[in-house]
N, C-alpha and C positions, 0 to 999 in steps of 0.2 A: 504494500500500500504506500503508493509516494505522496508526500505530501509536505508541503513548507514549512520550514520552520515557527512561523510564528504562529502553525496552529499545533506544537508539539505540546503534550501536556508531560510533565514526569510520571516515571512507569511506563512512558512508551520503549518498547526495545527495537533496535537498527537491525534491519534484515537483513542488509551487505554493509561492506567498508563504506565509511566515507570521506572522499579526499578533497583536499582544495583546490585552490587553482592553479597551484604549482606541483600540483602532484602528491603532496604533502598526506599521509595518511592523516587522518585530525581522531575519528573514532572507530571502533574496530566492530564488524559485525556482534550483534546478541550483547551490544551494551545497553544498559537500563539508562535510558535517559532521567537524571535527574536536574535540578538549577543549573550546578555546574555544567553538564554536560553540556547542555542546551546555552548556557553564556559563551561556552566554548564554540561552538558554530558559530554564531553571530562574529564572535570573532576574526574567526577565521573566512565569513562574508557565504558562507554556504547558503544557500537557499533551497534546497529541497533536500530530502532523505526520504530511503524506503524504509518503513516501518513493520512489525509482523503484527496482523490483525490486532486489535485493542479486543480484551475480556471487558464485559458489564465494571463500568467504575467502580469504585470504594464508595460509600455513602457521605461523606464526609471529609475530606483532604484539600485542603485551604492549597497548597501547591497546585492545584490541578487546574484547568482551567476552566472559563465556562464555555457552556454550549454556544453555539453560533443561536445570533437574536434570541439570549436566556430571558433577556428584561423584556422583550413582546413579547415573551411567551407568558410569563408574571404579569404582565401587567391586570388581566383580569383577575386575578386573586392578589392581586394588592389593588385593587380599586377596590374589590369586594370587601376586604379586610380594612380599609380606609370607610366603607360605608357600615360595615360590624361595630368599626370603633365608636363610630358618632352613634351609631345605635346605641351603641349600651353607655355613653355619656348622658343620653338622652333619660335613660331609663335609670339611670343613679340619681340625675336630678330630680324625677317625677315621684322617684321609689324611696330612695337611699339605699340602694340594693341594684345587684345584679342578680342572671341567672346561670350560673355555671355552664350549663349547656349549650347555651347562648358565646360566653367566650371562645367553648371549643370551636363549634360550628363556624365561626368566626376568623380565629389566627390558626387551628390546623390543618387546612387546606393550603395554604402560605407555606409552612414552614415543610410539609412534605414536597412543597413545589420547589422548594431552594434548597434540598438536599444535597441532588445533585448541579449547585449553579455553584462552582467554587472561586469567579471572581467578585468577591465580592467587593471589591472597589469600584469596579464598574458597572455592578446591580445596583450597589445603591446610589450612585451621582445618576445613571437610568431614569428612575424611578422619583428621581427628586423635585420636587418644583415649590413656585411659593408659594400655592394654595392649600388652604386648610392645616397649617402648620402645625396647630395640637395633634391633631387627628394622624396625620403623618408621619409625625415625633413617632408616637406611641407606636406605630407601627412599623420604622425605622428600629427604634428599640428592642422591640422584641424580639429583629429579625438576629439584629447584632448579639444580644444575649444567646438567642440560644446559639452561635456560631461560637461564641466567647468561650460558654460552658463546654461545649464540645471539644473545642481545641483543648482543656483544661481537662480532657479524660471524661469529663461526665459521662454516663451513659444516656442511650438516647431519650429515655424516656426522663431520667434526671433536666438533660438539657433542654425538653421539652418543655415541662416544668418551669426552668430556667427563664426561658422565654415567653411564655406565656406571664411570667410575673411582670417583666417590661413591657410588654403589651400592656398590661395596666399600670401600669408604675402611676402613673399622673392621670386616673381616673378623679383624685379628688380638685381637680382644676374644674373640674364640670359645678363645682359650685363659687367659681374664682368671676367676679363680675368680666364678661365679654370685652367691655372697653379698657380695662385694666391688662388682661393676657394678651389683647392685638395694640398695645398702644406702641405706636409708631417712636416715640422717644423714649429714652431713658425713664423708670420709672422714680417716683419720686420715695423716699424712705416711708412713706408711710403705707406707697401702695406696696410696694416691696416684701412691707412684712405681711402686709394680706397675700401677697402670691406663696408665701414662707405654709401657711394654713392650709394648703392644698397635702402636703404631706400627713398633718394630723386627719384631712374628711378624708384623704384618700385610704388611710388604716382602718376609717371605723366603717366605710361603705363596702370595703375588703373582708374585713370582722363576721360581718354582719350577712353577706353574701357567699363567700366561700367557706370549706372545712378547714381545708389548708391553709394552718398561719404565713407557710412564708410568704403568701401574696400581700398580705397586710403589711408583714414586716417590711418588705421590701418595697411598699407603696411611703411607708414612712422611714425608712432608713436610706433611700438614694442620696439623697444630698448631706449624706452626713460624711463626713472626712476623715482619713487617717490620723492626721494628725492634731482633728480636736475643735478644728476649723470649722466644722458644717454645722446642719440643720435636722431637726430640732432638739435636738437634746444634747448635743454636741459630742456625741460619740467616737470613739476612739479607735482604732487598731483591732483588735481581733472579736471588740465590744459590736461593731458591725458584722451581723450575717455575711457567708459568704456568696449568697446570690445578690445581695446590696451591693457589696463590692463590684460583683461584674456588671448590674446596671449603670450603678454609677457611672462604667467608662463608658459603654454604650449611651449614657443619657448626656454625656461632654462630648462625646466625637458625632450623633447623631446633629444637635443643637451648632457645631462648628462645621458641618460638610454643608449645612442645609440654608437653603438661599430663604430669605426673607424679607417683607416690605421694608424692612430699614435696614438686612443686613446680605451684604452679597457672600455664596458661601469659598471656605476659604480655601487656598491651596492643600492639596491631600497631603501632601508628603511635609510640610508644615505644622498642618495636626494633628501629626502621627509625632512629631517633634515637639509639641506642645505638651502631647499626654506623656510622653516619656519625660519631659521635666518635672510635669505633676507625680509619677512615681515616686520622685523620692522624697515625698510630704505628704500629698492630699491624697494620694489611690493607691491601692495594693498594687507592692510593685510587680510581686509574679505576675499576677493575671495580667496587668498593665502591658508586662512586658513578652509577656505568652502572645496578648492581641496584635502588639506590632506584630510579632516575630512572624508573624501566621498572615498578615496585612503585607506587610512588604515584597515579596517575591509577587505579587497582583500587579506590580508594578513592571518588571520584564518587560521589553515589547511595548511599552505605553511611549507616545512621543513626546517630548518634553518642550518647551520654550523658556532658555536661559536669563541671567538677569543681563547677561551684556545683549541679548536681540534673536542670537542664535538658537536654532532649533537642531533638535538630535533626537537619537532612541537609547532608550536605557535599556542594556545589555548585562547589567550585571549587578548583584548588591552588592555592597561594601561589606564585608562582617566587622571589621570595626567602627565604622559607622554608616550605618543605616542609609541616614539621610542624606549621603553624599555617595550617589554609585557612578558606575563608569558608565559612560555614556558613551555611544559613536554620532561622531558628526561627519557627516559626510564618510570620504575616507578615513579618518583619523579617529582614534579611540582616545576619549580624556578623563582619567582620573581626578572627578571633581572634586574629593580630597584633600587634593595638591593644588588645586586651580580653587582660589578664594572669589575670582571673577565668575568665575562662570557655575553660579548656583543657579536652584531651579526654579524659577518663576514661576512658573504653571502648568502641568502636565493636561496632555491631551486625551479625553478619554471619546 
């Protein structure tokens, strides 16, 4: 099976040698294509390989790629799951309660759909826009948790769990006044601490609605901080649930990718650079650091625009730092690294 490099996923294995353009062996039949391998072609400027048939993917491997058009294919179950949501905010306000059956029916149709869609860099900037921002958070969130938990070993049904609690994490926003949550400025300290309140209705309309505490806990422990800094009770280090902890990241990178009437969203590989600074204070740094680590390789093959103007493809991660990989521009391969000029502005998705 031949086919181009930039649709190899790792795990694919080479059915013959393949050489370059100088003759060059580069890899040798019946290698298992992993990052490595596959930065190594790009390298060396290959553009095709024969492959041997692919086996039914892994359920779950953040290295892998997605399908061709995964986010048209999501899109009707995350519209559906986008109109679940506002449902059952609806029905908190009316009720103070939800119905269990109702969440499933809701977000697991979603989450078995993006089992197999392993980029998730580019599912979610897909799928992004500025309309209905609460409603989209929450379902951003949930998608990202249970990916989080997953990489983190959970089992599936743990990390289903997992995600399903970010799916609600900010149900109790549904009692947070409308002109307050879309107010286009800066909110003033008083509204502030009303949006702060959303954590305590979101626990007791959680309480109140499901069996299972962690959804409560986790509707009121998201904004609370390692190191003592959050909301509302200013909880600490291992004093936060560990499904708090993985929304949390998911509820900071969901709120930073996402475009808004007053905020445009921001460079990916920035606020993957952001949350690894918050690791070593306000967020678990494992999980923290499990989400890049599982987040970055999505980046391969994406095309970048530099800050001095220049445009390239990233070919390769850095393992000592992340957020600075080699890039080819043109002919030329640059260790951005070494080159303080030539960071990355904006990648292309």
């Amino acid at each position: 099976m031949r086919i181009h490099i930039m649709d190899l996923q790792p795990g694919d294995k080479l059915a013959q040698d393949v050489f370059n353009n100088y003759g060059l062996n580069v890899l040798s039949q019946g290698t298992t294509l992993n990052d490595r391998e596959i930065s190594r072609l790009f390298q060396h400027q290959v553009d095709y390989v024969d492959i041997e048939e692919r086996t039914v993917p892994g359920l779950l491997d953040s290295t892998q790629g997605s399908h061709p058009n995964g986010a048209d294919k999501l899109r009707p179950l995350f519209e559906d799951a986008l109109q679940g949501i506002s449902e059952l905010f609806v029905n908190a306000t009316a009720d103070g309660k939800i119905q269990s059956e109702d969440v499933d029916r809701t977000f697991k149709p979603l989450v078995d759909g993006c089992r197999t869609e392993k980029d998730v860099v580019s599912l979610l900037v897909a799928l992004n826009n500025k309309d209905d921002y609460t409603y989209q958070h929450s379902v951003q969130v949930g998608m990202i948790s249970y990916y989080i938990a997953a990489w983190m070993g959970y089992s599936e049904e743990e990390a289903q769990r997992v995600g399903k609690a970010g799916f609600l994490h900010d149900i109790g926003k549904c009692r947070i006044d409308y002109n307050i949550l879309n107010k286009p400025d800066k909110l003033t300290e008083e509204e502030f601490e009303k949006v702060k309140q959303h954590t305590l209705y979101g626990e007791a309309i959680l309480r109140e609605s499901l069996d299972d505490e962690i959804f409560a806990l986790v509707a009121l422990q998201h904004h609370e901080r390692f190191d003592g800094s959050g909301y509302p009770h200013a909880l600490k280090g291992e004093e936060i649930i560990p499904a708090a902890r993985i929304v949390a990241i998911a509820d900071i990178y969901s709120a930073m990718i996402s475009s808004r009437v007053y905020q445009e969203k921001q460079d990916l590989l920035h606020v993957l650079n952001e949350l690894y600074e918050l690791s070593f204070h306000k967020l678990d740094p494992i999980i923290t650091q499990t989400f890049i680590k599982h987040m970055i390789p999505n980046f391969i093959g994406k095309k970048v625009e530099l800050q001095n103007g220049e445009t390239g493809t990233i070919v390769m991660t850095n393992p000592s730092d992340f957020f600075r990989p080699l890039i080819q521009i043109g002919e030329e391969f640059v260790d951005t690294s070494r080159k303080p000029d030539k960071g990355i502005k904006d990648i292309q998705l």
